[in-house]
DRENTORKOL-3810 file (N, C-alpha, C; in nm, 4 decimals):
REM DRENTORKOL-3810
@n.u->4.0552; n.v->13.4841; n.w->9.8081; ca.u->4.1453; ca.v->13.5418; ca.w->9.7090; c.u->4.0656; c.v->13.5619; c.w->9.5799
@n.u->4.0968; n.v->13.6750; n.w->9.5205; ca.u->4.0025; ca.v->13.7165; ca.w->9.3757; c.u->4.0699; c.v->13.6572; c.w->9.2709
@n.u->3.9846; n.v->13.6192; n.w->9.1753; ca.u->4.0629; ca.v->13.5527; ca.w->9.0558; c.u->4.1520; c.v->13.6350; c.w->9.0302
@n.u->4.1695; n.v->13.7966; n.w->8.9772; ca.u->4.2646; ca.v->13.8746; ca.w->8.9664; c.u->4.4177; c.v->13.8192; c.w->9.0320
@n.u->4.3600; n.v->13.8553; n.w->9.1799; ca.u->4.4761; ca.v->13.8173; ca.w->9.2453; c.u->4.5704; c.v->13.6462; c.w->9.2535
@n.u->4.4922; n.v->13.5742; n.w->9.2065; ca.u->4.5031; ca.v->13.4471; ca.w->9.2366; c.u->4.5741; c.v->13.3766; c.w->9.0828
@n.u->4.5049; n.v->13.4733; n.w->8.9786; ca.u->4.5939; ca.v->13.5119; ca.w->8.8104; c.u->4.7605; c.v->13.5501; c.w->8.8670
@n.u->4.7416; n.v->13.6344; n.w->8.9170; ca.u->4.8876; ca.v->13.7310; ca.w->8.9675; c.u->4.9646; c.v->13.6912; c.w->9.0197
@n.u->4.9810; n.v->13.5523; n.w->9.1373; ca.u->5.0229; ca.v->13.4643; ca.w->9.2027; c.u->5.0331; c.v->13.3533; c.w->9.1096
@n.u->4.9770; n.v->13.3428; n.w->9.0702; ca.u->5.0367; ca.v->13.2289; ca.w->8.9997; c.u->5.1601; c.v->13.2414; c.w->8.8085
@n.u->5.1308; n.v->13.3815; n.w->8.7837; ca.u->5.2254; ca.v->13.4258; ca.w->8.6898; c.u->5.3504; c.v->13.4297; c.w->8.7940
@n.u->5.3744; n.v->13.4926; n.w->8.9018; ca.u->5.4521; ca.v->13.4995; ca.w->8.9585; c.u->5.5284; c.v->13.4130; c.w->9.0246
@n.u->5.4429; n.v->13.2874; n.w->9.0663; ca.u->5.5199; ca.v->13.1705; ca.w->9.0635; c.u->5.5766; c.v->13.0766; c.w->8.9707
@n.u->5.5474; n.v->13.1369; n.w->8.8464; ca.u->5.5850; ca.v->13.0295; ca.w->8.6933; c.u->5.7066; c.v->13.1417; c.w->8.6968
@n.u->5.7275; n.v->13.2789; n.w->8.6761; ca.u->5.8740; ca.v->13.3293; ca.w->8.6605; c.u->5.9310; c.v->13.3045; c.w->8.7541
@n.u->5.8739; n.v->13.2770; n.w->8.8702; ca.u->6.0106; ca.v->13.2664; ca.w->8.9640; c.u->6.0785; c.v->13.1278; c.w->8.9388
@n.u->5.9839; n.v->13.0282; n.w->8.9080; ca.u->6.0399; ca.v->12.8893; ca.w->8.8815; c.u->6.1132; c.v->12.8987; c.w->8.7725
@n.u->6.0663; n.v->12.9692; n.w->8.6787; ca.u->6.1422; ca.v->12.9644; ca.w->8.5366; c.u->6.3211; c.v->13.0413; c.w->8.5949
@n.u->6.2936; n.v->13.1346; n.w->8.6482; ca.u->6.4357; ca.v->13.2396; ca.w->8.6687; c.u->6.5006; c.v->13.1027; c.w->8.7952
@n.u->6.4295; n.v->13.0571; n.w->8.8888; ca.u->6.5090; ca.v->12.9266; ca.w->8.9897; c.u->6.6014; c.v->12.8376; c.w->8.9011
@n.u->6.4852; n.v->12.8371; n.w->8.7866; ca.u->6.5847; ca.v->12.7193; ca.w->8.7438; c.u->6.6853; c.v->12.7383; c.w->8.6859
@n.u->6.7395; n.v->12.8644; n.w->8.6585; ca.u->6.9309; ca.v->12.8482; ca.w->8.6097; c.u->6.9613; c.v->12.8273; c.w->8.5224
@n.u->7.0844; n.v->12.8741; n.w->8.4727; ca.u->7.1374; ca.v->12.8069; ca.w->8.3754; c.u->7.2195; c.v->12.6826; c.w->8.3911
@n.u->7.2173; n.v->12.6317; n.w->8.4743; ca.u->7.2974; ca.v->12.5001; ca.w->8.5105; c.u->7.2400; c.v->12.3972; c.w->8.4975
@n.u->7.2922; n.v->12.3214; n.w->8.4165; ca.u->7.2537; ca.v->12.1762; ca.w->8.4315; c.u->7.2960; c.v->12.1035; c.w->8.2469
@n.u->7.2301; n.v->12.0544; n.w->8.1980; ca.u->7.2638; ca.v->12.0353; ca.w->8.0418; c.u->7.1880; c.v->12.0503; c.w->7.9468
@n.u->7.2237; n.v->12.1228; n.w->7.8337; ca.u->7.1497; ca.v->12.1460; ca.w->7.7345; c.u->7.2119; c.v->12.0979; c.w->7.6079
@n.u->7.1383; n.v->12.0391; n.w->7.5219; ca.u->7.1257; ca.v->12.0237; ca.w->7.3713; c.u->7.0803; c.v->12.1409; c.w->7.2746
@n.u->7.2369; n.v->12.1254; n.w->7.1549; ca.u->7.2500; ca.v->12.2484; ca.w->7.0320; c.u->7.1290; c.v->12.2303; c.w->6.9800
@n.u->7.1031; n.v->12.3636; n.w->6.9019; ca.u->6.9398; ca.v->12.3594; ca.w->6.8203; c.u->6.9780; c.v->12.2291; c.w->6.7218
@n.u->7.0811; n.v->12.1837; n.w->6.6473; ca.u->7.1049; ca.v->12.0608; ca.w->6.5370; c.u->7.1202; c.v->11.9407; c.w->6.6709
@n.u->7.0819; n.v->11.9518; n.w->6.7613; ca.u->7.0983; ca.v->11.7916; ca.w->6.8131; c.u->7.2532; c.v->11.6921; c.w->6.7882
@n.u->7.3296; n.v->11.7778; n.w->6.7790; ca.u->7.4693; ca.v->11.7718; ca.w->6.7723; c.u->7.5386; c.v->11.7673; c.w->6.9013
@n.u->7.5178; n.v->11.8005; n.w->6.9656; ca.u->7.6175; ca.v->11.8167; ca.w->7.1132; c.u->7.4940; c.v->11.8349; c.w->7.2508
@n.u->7.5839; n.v->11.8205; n.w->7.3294; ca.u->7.5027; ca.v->11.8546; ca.w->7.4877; c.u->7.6385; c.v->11.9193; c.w->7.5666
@n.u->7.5858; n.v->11.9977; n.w->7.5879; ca.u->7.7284; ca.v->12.1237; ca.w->7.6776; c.u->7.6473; c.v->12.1016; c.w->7.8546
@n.u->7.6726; n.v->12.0921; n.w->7.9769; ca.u->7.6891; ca.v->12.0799; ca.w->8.0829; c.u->7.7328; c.v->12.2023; c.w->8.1582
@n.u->7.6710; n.v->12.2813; n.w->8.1895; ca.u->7.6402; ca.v->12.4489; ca.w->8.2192; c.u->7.7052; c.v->12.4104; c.w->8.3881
@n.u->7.8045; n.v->12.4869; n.w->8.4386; ca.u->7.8072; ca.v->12.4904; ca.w->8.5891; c.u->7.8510; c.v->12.5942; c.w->8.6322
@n.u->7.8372; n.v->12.6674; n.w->8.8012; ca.u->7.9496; ca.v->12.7420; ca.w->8.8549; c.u->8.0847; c.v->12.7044; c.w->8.8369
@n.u->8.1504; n.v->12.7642; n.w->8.8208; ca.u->8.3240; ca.v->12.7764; ca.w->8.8185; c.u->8.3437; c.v->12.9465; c.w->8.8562
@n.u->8.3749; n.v->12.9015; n.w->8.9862; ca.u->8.4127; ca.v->13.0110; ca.w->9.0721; c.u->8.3052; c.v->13.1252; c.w->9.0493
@n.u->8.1943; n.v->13.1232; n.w->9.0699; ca.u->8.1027; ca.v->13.2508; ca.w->9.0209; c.u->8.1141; c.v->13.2778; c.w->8.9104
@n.u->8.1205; n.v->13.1863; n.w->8.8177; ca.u->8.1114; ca.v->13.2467; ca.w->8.6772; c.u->8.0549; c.v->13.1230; c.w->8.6151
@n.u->8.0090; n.v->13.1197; n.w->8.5162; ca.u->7.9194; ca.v->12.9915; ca.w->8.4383; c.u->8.0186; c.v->12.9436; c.w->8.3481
@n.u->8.0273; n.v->12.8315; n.w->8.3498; ca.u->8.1682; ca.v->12.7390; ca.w->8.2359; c.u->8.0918; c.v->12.6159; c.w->8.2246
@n.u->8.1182; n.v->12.5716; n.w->8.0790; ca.u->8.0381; ca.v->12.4405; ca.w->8.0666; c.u->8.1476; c.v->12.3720; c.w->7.9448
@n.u->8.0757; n.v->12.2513; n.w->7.9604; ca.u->8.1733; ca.v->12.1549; ca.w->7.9255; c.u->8.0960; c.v->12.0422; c.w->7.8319
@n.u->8.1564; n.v->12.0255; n.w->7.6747; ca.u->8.0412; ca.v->11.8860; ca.w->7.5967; c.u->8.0606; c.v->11.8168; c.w->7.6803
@n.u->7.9514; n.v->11.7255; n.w->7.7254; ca.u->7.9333; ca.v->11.6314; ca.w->7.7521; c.u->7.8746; c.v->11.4923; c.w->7.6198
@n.u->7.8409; n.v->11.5315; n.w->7.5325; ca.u->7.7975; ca.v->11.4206; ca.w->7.4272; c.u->7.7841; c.v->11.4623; c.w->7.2956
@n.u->7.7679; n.v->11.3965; n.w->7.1910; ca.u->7.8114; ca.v->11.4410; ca.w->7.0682; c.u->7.7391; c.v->11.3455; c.w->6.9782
@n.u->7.6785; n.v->11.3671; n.w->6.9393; ca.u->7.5572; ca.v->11.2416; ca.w->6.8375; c.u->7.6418; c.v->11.1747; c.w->6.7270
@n.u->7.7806; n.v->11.2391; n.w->6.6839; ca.u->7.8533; ca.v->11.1569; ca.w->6.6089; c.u->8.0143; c.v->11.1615; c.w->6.6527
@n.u->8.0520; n.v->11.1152; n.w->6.7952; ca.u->8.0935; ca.v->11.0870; ca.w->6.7975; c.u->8.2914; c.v->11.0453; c.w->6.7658
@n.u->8.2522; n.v->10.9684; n.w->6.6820; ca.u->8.3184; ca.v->10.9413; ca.w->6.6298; c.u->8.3733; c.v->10.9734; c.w->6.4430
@n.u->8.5083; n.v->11.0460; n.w->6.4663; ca.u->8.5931; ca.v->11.1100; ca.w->6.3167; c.u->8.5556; c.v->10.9980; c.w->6.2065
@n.u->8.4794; n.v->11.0367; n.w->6.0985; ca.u->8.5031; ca.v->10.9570; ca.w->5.9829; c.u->8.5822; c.v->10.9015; c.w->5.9198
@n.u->8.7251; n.v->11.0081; n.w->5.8890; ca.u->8.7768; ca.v->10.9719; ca.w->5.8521; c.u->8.9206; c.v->10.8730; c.w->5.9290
@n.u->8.8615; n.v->10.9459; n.w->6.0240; ca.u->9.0256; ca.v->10.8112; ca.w->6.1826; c.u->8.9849; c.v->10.7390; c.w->6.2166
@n.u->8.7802; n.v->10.7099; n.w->6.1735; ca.u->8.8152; ca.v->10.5860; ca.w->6.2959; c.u->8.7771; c.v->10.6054; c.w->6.4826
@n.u->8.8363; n.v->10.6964; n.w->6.5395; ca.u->8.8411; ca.v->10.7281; ca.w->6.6579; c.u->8.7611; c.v->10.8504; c.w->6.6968
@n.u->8.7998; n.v->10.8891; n.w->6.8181; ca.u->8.7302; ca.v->10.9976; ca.w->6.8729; c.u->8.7611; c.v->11.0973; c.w->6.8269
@n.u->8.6467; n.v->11.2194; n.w->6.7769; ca.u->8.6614; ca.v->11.3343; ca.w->6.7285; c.u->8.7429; c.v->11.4241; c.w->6.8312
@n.u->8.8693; n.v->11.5295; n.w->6.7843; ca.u->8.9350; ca.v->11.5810; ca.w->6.8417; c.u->8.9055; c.v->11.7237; c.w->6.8169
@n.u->8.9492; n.v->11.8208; n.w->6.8917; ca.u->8.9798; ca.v->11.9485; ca.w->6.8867; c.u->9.0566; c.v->11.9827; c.w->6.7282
@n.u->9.0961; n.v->11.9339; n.w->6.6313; ca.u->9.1480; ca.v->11.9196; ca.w->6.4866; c.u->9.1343; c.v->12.0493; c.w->6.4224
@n.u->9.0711; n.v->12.1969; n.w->6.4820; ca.u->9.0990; ca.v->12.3165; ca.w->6.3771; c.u->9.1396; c.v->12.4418; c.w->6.4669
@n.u->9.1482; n.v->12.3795; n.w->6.6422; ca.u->9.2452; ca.v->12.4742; ca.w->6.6723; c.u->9.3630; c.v->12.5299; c.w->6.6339
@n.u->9.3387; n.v->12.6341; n.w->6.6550; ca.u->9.4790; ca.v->12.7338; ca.w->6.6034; c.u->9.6585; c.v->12.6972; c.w->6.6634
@n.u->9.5882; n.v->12.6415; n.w->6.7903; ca.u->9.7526; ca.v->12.5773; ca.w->6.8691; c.u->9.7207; c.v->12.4024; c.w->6.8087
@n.u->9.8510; n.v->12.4245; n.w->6.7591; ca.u->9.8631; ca.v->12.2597; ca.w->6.7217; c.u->9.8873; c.v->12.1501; c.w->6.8682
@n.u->9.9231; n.v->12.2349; n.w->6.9620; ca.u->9.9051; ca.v->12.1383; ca.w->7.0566; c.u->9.8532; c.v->12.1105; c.w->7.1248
@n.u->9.7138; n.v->12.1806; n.w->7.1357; ca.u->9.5631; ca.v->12.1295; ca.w->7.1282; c.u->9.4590; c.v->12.0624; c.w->7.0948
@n.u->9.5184; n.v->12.0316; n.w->6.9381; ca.u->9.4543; ca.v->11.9190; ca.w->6.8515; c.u->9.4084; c.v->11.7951; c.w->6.8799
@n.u->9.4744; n.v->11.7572; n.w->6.9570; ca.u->9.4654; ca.v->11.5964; ca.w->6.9885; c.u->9.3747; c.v->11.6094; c.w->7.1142
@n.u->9.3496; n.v->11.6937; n.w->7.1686; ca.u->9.2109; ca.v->11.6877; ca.w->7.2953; c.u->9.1123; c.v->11.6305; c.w->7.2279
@n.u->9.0481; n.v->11.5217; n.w->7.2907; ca.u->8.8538; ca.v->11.4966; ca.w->7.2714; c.u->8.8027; c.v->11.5919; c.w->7.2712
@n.u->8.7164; n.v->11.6087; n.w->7.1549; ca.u->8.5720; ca.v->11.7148; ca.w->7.2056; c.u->8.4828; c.v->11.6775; c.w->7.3073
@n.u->8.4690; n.v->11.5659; n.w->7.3468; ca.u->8.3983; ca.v->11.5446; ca.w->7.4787; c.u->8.4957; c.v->11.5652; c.w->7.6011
@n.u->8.4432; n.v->11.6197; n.w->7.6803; ca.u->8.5172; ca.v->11.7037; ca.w->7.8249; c.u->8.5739; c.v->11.8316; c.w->7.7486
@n.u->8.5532; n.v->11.8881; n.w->7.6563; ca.u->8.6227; ca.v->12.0070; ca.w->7.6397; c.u->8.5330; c.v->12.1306; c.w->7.7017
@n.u->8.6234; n.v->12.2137; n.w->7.7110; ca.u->8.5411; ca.v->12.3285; ca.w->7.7908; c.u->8.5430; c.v->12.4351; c.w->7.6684
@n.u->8.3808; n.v->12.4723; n.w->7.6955; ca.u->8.3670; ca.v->12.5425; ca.w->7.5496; c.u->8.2707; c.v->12.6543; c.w->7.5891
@n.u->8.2175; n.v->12.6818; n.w->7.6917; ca.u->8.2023; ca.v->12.7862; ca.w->7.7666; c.u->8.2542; c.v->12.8626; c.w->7.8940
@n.u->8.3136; n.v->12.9777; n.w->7.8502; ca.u->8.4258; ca.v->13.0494; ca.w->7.9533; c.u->8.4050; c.v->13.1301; c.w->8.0330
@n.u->8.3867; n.v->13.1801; n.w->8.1030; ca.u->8.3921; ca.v->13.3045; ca.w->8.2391; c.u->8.2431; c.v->13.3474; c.w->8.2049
@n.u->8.1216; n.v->13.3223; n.w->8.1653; ca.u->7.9857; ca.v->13.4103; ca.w->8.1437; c.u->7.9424; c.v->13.4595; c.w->8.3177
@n.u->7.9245; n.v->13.5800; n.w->8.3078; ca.u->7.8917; ca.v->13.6413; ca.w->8.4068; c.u->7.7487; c.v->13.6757; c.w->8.4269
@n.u->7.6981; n.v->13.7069; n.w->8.5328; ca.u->7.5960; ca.v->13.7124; ca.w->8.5110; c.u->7.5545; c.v->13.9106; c.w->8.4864
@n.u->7.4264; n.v->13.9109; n.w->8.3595; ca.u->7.4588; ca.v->14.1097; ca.w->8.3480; c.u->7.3037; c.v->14.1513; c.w->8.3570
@n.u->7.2105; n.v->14.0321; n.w->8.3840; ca.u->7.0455; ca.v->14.0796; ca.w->8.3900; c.u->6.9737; c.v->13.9826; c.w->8.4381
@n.u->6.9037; n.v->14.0008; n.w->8.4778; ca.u->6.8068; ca.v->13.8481; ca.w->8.4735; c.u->6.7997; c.v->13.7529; c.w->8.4274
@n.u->6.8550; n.v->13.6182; n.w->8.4018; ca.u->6.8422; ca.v->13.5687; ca.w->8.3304; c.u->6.9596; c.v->13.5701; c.w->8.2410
@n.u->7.0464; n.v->13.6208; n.w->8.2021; ca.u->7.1167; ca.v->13.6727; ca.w->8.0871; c.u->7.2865; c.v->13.7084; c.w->8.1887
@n.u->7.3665; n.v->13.6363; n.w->8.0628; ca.u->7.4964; ca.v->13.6184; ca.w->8.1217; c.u->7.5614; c.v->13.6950; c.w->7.9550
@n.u->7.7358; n.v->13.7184; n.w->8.0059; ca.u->7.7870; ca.v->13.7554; ca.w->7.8653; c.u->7.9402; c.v->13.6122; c.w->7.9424
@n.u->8.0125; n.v->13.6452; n.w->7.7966; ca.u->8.1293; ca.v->13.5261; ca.w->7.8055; c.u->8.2013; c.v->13.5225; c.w->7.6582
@n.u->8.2820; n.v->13.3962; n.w->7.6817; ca.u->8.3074; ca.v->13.3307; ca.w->7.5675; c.u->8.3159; c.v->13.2113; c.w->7.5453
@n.u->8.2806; n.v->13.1591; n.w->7.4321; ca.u->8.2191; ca.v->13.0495; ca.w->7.3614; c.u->8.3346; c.v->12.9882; c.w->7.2772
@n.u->8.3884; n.v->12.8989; n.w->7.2400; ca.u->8.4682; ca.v->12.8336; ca.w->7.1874; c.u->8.3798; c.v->12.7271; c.w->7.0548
@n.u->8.4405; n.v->12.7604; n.w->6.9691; ca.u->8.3362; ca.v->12.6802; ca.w->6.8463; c.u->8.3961; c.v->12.5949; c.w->6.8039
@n.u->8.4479; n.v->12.4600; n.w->6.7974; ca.u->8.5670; ca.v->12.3797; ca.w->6.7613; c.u->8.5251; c.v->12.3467; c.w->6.6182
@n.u->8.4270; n.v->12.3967; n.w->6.5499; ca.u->8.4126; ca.v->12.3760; ca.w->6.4216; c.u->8.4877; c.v->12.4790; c.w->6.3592
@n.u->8.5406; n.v->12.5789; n.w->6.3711; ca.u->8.6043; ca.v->12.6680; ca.w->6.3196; c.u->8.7490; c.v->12.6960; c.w->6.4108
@n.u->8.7765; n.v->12.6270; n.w->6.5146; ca.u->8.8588; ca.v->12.6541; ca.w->6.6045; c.u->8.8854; c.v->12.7888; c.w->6.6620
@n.u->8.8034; n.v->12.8786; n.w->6.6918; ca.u->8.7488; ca.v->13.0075; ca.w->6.7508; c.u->8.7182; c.v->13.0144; c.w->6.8579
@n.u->8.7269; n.v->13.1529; n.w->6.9666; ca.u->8.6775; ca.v->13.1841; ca.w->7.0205; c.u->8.6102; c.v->13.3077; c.w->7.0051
@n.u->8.4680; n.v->13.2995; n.w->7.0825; ca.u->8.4106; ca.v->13.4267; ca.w->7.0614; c.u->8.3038; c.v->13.4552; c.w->7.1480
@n.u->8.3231; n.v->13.6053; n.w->7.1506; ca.u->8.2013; ca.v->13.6985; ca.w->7.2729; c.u->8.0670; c.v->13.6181; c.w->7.2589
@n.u->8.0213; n.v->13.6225; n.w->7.3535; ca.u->7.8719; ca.v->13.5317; ca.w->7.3637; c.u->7.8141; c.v->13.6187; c.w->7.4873
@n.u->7.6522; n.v->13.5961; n.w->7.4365; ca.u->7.5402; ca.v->13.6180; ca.w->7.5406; c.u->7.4946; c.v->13.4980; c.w->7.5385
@n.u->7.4013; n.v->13.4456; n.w->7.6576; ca.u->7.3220; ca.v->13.3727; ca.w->7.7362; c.u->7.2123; c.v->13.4180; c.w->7.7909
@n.u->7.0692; n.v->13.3633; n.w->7.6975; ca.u->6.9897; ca.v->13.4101; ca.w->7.8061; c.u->6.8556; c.v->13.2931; c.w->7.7967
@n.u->6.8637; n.v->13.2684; n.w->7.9493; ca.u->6.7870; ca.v->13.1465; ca.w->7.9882; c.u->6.5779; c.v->13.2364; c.w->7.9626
@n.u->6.5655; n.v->13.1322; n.w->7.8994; ca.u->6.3886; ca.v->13.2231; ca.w->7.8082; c.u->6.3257; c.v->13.1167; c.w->7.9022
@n.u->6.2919; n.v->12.9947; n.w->7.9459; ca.u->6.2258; ca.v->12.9345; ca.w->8.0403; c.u->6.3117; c.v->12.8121; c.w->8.1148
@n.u->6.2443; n.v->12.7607; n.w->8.1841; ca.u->6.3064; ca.v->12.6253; ca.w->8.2401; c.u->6.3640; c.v->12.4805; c.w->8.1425
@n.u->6.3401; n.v->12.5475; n.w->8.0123; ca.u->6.3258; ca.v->12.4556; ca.w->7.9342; c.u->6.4314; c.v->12.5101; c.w->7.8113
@n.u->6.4489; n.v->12.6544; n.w->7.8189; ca.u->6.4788; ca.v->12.6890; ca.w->7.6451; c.u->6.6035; c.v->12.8145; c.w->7.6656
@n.u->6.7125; n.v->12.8276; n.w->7.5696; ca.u->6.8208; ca.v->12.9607; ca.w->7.6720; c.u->6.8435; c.v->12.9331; c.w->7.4934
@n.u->6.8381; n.v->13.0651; n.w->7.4476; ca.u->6.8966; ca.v->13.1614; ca.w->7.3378; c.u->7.1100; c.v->13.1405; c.w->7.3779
@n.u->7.1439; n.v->13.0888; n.w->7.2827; ca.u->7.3058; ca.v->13.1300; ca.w->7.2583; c.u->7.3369; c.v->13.2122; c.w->7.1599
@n.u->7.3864; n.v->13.3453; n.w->7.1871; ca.u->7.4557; ca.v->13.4259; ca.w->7.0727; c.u->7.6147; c.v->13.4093; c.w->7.0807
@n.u->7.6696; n.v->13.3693; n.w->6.9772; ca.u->7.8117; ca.v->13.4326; ca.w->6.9526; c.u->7.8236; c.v->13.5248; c.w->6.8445
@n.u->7.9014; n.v->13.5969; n.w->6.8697; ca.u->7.9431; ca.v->13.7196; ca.w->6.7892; c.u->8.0945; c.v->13.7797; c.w->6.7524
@n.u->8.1042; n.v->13.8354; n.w->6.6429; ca.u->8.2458; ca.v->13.8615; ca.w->6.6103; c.u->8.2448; c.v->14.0217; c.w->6.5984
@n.u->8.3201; n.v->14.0908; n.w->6.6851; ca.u->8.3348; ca.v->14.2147; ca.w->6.6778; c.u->8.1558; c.v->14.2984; c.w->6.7829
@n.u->8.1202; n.v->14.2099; n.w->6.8263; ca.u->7.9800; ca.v->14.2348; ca.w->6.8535; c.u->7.9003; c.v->14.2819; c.w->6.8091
@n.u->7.9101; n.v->14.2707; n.w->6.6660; ca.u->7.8310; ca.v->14.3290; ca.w->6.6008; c.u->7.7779; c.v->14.1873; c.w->6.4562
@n.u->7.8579; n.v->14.1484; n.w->6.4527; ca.u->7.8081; ca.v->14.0453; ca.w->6.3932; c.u->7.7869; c.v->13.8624; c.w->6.4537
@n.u->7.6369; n.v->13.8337; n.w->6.4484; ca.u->7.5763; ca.v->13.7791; ca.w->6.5602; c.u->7.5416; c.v->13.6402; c.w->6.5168
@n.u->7.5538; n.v->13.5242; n.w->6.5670; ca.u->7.4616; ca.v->13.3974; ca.w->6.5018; c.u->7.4045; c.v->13.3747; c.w->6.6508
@n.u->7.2898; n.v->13.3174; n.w->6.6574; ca.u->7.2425; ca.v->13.2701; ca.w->6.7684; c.u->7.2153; c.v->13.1046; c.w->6.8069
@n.u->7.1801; n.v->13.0750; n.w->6.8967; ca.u->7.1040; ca.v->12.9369; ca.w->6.8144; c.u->7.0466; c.v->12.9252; c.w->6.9354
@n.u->6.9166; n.v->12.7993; n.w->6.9212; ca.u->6.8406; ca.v->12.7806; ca.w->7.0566; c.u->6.9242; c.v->12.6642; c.w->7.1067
@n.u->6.8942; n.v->12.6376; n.w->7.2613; ca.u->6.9440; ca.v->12.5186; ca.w->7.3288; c.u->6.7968; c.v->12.4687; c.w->7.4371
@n.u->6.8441; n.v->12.3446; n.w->7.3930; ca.u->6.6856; ca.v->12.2747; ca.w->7.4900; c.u->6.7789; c.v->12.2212; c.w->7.6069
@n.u->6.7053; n.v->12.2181; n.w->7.6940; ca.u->6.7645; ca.v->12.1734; ca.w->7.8409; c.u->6.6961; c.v->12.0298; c.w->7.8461
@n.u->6.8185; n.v->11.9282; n.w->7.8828; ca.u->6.7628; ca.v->11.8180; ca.w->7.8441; c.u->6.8380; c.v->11.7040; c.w->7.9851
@n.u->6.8307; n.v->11.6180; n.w->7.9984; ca.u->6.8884; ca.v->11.5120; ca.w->8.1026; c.u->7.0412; c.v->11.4401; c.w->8.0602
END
């Protein structure tokens, strides 16, 4: 095998590992604030916090809740087990669209997904799709 070729095989086995590995499994917000838990749900990608570096409401005492949803009778959910990524489909390589739930603002909103290595996936949400925040997520245990 020629170095050429043997260069070429082996780029090709780092994207394929990188694209194998999915968006599934758990990742940590670029602020080290949360870990969301990426899975199938019915052919579509939905994920769920799994952890939260603080935990616990300052001012209650207790577990931080859902507190700026728009339905008051939502409020009282934990942010841990909440589902905060919705129906993302898959639309390229790598790259899903959906919606994203922000419980800091009690919102939902259009989102892209796109997994950049085995290690690193770009989150955009957007309002009107035209106005965009992104943030990185590390894939973590």
């Amino acid at each position: 095998m020629t170095r050429l070729t043997a260069a070429a095989a082996a780029i090709l086995m780092l994207s394929q590992a990188a694209y194998a590995a999915g968006p599934e499994g758990t990742w940590m917000s670029e602020d080290g604030g949360l870990k969301v838990r990426l899975s199938n749900c019915g052919g579509r990608l939905c994920g769920r916090v799994v952890w939260l570096n603080e935990p616990i409401d300052r001012k209650t005492g207790k577990l931080k809740t859902d507190k700026l949803n728009p339905d008051p009778a939502k409020r009282s959910r934990p942010l841990i087990g909440l589902k905060v990524v919705k129906g993302f489909k898959l639309i390229g390589r790598n790259e899903w669209v959906g919606t994203i739930y922000n419980a800091d603002d009690g919102h939902s909103y259009h989102a892209y997904l796109k997994v950049k290595d085995a290690h690193t996936a770009r989150l955009q949400g957007c309002v009107f799709t035209i106005l965009c925040r992104g943030h990185t997520w590390t894939r973590t245990n």
